[in-house]
N, C-alpha and C positions, 0 to 999 in steps of 0.2 A: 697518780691521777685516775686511773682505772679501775683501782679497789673504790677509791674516792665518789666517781661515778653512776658505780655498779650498786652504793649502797640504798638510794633513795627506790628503786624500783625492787629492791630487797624488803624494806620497809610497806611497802604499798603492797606486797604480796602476801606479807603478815597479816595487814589490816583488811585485804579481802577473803582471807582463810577466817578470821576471825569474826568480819560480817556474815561469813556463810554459815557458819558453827552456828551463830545465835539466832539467825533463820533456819536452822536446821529444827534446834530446840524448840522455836515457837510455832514450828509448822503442826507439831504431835497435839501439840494444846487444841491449836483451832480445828484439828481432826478430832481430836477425841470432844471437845464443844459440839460441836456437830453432828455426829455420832450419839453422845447424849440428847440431843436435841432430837434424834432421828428415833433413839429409843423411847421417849417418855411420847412423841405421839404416835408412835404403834402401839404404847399400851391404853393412851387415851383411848384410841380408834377402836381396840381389842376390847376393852370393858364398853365399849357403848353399843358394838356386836351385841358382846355376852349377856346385858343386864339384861334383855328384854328375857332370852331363857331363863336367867336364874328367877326372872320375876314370877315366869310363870312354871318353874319346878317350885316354889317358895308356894306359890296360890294355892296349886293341886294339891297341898300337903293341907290348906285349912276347910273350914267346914264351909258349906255355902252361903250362911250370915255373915262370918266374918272377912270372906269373899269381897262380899258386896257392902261391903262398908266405903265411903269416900269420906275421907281420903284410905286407902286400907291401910290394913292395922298387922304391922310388922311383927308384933310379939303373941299372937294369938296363937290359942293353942294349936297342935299339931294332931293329926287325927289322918287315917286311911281308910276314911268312908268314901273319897269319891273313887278311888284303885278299887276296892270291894263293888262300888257297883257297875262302873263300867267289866269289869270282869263276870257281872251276872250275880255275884252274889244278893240282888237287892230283886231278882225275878225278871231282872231285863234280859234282854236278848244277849249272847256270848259273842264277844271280838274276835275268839279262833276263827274262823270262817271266811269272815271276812280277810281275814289279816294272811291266810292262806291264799285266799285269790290274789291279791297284792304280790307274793311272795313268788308264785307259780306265774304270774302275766310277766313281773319285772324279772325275774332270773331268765323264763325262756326267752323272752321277747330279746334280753342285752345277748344270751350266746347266738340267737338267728341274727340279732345283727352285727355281732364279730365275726362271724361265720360267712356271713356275704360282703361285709365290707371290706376284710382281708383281702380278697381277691382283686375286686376292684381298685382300692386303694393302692395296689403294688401295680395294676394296668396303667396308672394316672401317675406314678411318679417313679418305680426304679423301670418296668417298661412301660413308657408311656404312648397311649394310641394316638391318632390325629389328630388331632383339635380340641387335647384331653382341657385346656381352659372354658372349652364350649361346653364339656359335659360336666365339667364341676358346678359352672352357672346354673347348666341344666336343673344338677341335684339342688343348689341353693334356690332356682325359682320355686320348686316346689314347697319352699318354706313359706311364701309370702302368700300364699291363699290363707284365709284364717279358717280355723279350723270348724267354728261353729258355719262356714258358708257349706261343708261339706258334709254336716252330717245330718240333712236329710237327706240326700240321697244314701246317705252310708246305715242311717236306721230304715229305706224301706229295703234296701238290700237281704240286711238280717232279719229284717221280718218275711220276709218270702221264701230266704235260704232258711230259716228255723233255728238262726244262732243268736236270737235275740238272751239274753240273760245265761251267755256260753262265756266261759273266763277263755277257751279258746280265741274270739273272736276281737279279744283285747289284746289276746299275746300279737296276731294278726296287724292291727291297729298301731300299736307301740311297737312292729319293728318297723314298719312301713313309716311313722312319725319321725323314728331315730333314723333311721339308716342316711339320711344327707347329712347328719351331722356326724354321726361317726365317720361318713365315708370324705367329709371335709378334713377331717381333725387327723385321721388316719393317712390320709396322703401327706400331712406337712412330718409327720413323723416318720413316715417308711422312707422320706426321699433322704431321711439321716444314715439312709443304711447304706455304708462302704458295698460300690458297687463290686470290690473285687473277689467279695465273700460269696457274694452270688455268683459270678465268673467259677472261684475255683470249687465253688459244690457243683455247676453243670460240668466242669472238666472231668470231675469224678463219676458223672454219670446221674447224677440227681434230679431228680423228674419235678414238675412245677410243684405239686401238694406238699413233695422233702422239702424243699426249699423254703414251701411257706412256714411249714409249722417247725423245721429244724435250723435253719439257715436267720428267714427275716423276723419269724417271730418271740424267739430269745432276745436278741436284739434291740427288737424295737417292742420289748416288755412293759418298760415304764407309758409310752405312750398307749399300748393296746390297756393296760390299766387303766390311764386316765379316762380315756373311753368310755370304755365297760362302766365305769363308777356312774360317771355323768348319765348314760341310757338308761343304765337303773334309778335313779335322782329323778329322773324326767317320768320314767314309768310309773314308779312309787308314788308321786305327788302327783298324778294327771286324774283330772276328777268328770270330765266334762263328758270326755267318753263313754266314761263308769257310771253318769247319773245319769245316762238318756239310754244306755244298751244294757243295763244289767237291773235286776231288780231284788230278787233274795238270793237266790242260789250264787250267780256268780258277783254281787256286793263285794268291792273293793275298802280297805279299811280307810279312805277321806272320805267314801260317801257313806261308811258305818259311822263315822266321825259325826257330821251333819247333821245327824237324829239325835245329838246329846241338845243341840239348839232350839228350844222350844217361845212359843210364845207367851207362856206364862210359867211362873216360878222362877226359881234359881237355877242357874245351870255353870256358870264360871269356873269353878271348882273341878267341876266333873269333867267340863271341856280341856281344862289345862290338865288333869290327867288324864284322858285319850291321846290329847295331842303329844302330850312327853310321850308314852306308850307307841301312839306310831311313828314318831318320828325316832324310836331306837334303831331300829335296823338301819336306817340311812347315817346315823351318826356312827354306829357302828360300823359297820362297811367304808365310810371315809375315815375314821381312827386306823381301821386296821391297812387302807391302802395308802397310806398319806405319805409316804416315802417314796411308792410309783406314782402319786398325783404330782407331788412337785417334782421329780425328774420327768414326766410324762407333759406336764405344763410346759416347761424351759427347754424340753427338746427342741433343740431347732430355729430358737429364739435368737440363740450369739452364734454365726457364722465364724 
C-alpha cells in the first residue's frame, strides 16, 4: 500500500521536472528575441547618428554645383577642390592658425581645470567639508546665468586690461566655463575611491599632493578621462566667446569656420570640408579615449 501510495506524487514530480526543462528551453528564445530586438534598434538609432556625417564627408568630396543640386546627386564626380581651398591653396586665408588657437585654449584650459578640480572634488566627496551639498549647488548655480548676459562686462574687461584678441584670455574663460562641471562629475567619481587606500598611504606618511596624484588619481583614471575629453568638447566647439574677444590673431577654428559662409555664391562644399577638418581632433581624442569614456561614464552609476 505504501509503494502504491508513494507513486502518484512520483509521477507529478516527473511532470513538473519536465514543465520546468521546456521553460527552461523557451526562456533563451524570448531572451535572444529580445536581445535581437534590442540590437537592430541600436543599429537603427546608430545609422541615423551617422548618416548626417557620412552625408556631409560624401558632400565635401563634390564640386560646389553638384553640391547644390536638389535633390543632390549621389554619383557625381569626386574632386578635392574644396580640401585645396580651405587649406589656402586657392589664395585664402590658412586654417593653421586658427586651428592652433583651438588646440592651445582647449588643451590648457581642460589641464587648469583638472588641476583645480582634483582638489576640490576629493574636499566634496572622500574628505568632505560642511555643507559640501551647499557648495556643489553653489558650483551648479553658476551654470544657469547664460552666458551672452555676461559678456559685456567680460569684453569691457579685456578691453581695458589689453587682452582683447589674446588666445590667453580664452584659456581664462573656458576653464572658469568648465570648472563646475568638471568639479560635479569629478566628485561622483572620486567618492568610488576605497577609502582604505587613502588610510593606508597617510599610514605610510603620504602627504595630500602623493595621495592625489599617486593614490586617487590612478584610480579614479577612467572618470578623470571622461572629464578631460568633455572640457575639451566644450572648449573646441565654444564659438561665442571666440567671435566677440578675438579677431585675427587669436581666431579660433568655428569662428575661421564662419567666413567659409557668404551671401552669395556657393559655399556647401567647402563648408562640409572645414567642418570634417575641425571637427577631427575631437573625433579623434574621443576614438582614442573611448574605453576611459565609458568606464568614466558608468563609474559609480551601479552601487
Amino acid at each position: 500500500m505504501s509503494a502504491t501510495a508513494e507513486a502518484p506524487p512520483a509521477a507529478g514530480a516527473a511532470r513538473t521536472t519536465k514543465a520546468a526543462r521546456a521553460e527552461g528551453a523557451m526562456a533563451p528564445k524570448s531572451i535572444r528575441r529580445k536581445n535581437a530586438a534590442l540590437g537592430l534598434l541600436a543599429w537603427v538609432l546608430g545609422i541615423v547618428f551617422v548618416l548626417p556625417m557620412a552625408w556631409m564627408v560624401l558632400t565635401s568630396f563634390h564640386s560646389e554645383s553638384d553640391a547644390a543640386t536638389n535633390p543632390p546627386s549621389l554619383g557625381a564626380p569626386l574632386t578635392l577642390d574644396s580640401y585645396r581651398e580651405f587649406f589656402g591653396a586657392g589664395g585664402g586665408a590658412s586654417p593653421w592658425p586658427a586651428l592652433a588657437n583651438s588646440l592651445t585654449a582647449s588643451v590648457v584650459s581642460t589641464l587648469c581645470v583638472l588641476i583645480l578640480a582634483l582638489p576640490a572634488a576629493y574636499a566634496l566627496s572622500i574628505r568632505p567639508v560642511r555643507k559640501w551639498s551647499d557648495v556643489l549647488f553653489f558650483f551648479l548655480s553658476t551654470k544657469m546665468l547664460p552666458i551672452v548676459a555676461g559678456l559685456l562686462p567680460i569684453y569691457l574687461f579685456a578691453k581695458n586690461t589689453g587682452l582683447l584678441d589674446n588666445v590667453w584670455l580664452l584659456v581664462i574663460l573656458y576653464t572658469s566655463m568648465n570648472l563646475p562641471i568638471a568639479v560635479w562629475m569629478m566628485q561622483s567619481f572620486l567618492a568610488e575611491v576605497p577609502p582604505a587606500l587613502i588610510e593606508a598611504a597617510q599610514i605610510d606618511g603620504a602627504k595630500l599632493p602623493t595621495v592625489l596624484t599617486r593614490v586617487v588619481a590612478p584610480v579614479a583614471a577612467p572618470g578623470i578621462a571622461a572629464t578631460a575629453l568633455i572640457c575639451f568638447i566644450f572648449s573646441w566647439n565654444e564659438m561665442l566667446f571666440a567671435r566677440v574677444l578675438t579677431g585675427v590673431v587669436a581666431q579660433t577654428a568655428p569662428v575661421f569656420l564662419t567666413g567659409f559662409i557668404t551671401s552669395q555664391g556657393l559655399f556647401l562644399a567647402k563648408v562640409c570640408a572645414a567642418s570634417l577638418v575641425i571637427s577631427l581632433p575631437v573625433l579623434a581624442a574621443g576614438f582614442a579615449a573611448q574605453d576611459k569614456l565609458v568606464q568614466g561614464l558608468s563609474l559609480g552609476a551601479v552601487k
